[in-house]
Steps between C-alpha positions, in 0.01 A plus 500: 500500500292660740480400910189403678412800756431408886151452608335577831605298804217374709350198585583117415427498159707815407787317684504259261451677217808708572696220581444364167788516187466857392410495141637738217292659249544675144305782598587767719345429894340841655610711769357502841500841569408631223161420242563310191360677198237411268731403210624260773208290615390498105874383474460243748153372372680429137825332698246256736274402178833418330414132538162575351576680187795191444232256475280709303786509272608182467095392434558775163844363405355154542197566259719807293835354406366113355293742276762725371727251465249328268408805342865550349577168496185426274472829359198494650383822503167473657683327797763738534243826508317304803790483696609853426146593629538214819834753556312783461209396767759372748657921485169673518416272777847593676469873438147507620624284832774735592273803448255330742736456746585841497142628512459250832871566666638814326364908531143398399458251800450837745189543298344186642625554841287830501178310327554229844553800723233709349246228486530437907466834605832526588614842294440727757549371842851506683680327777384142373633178645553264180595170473671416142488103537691361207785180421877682485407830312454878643432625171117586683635624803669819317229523258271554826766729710498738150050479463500538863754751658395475832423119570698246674581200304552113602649377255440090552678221335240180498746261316456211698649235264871337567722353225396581118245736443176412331655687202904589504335834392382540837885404671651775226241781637616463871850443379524849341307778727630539881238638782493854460667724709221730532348766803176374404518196410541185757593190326401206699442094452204303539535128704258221302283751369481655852553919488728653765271791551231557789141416468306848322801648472487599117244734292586329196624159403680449105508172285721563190619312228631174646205440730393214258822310616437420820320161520158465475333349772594521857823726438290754288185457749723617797694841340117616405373402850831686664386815276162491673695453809683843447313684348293785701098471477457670178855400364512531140671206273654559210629260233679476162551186313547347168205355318450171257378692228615574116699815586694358785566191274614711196770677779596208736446164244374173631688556854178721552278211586621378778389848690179553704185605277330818554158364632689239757659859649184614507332201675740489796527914527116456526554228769664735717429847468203692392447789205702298259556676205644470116693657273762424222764718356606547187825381605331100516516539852196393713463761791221409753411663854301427788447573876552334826154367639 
């Protein structure tokens, strides 16, 4: 089994994180000073939905087995072709999940990441001050240091939450990828929601996937108001996220409910910035931007 890697020190609530029982993993844990690949994070993605897919599973065995079993048992032959084709679903719908995970965390995801970029106006300017804000993953941050070569990247973890995450997915993602140790990259940790970087300090402010876990309501209110906060008049914002729609539900299962719908991120992004704008990727990833008012 694998060890947890360290995480940044700062702050009370990283204190207590690291003082808690290090946990051990199946899957490798990344390097800090050098970037995990893309086979990795798609890796990672199958390992922390490992939960998920068991209960898928179990629903299929539940619903598959009784039928075979009847099937042979009654040389029922009707019954036992209907559970061949239950088993048959249940792998098409496993093969089609892994490949979307791939498309969203393997090679493909850069082509996203360029759409985002792209779509703010980002492509050709240098020297940018981003902020990557995001829950215990830099996956972003190097994504951004490779689009952008010569922008300077705070890389911010918003987990706010002590004890169990909201999903043991969430614990497994922070357990497995250290800050990176990176010239361009500056990890850092937010305090309740509150971002350790001065007031229009940043060009450019990045949700990614994740965003939809911190709570709605106050928590979620304050990150967005802390982006205005940072951002530079004419800041652009940039976020990724996963939708409630057919594709995302054929890739993720009925774990992808519980995340934020597309037109809720587009009422608050609307609420605080200006030149909101939409567009989706083939990936089933939701990509919107917008501007600082």
């Amino acid at each position: 089994m694998y060890s947890q890697p360290q995480r940044p020190q700062g702050g009370a609530s990283s204190r207590k994180e690291d003082a808690a029982p290090r946990r051990r993993h199946l899957y490798p844990a990344a390097h800090a000073d050098r970037r995990p690949s893309h086979w990795w994070y798609w890796g990672r993605a199958i390992y922390v939905s490992r939960r998920d897919y068991w209960r898928i599973t179990r629903a299929f065995l539940t619903a598959g087995l009784p039928l075979g079993a009847y099937g042979v048992l009654a040389r029922d032959r009707r019954a036992f072709r209907w559970a061949l084709r239950l088993a048959e679903v249940g792998f098409a719908l496993l093969g089609y999940s892994l490949f979307g995970l791939y498309r969203m965390y393997g090679h493909p995801s850069m082509r996203y990441y360029q759409k985002l970029v792209q779509d703010a106006g980002l492509g050709l300017r240098g020297g940018l001050t981003i902020a990557d804000l995001h829950i215990g993953t830099w996956r972003t941050a190097y994504a951004l240091a490779d689009l952008l070569p010569e922008a300077t990247i705070h890389s911010v973890d918003c987990w706010n939450r002590e004890g169990d995450a909201a999903e043991a997915a969430i614990a497994d993602v922070r357990d497995l990828e250290p800050a990176p140790d990176h010239p361009r990259i500056h990890p850092a940790r937010a305090t309740d929601f509150g971002l350790p970087l001065a007031s229009a300090s940043c060009d450019v402010v990045v949700f990614g996937f994740g965003t939809h876990e911190i709570p709605e309501g106050e928590p979620r209110e304050r990150l967005f108001v802390e982006a205005e906060r940072i951002l530079r008049p004419g800041g652009r914002v940039l976020l990724f996220e996963h939708g409630q729609d057919l594709h995302n539900f054929l890739i993720f299962g009925p774990v992808i409910h519980h995340v934020t719908k597309r037109d809720d991120w587009l009422r608050i992004m609307r609420a605080h910035f200006d030149d909101v704008r939409y567009a989706r990727s083939s990936a089933a990833v939701d990509l919107i931007t917008a501007r600082r008012r």
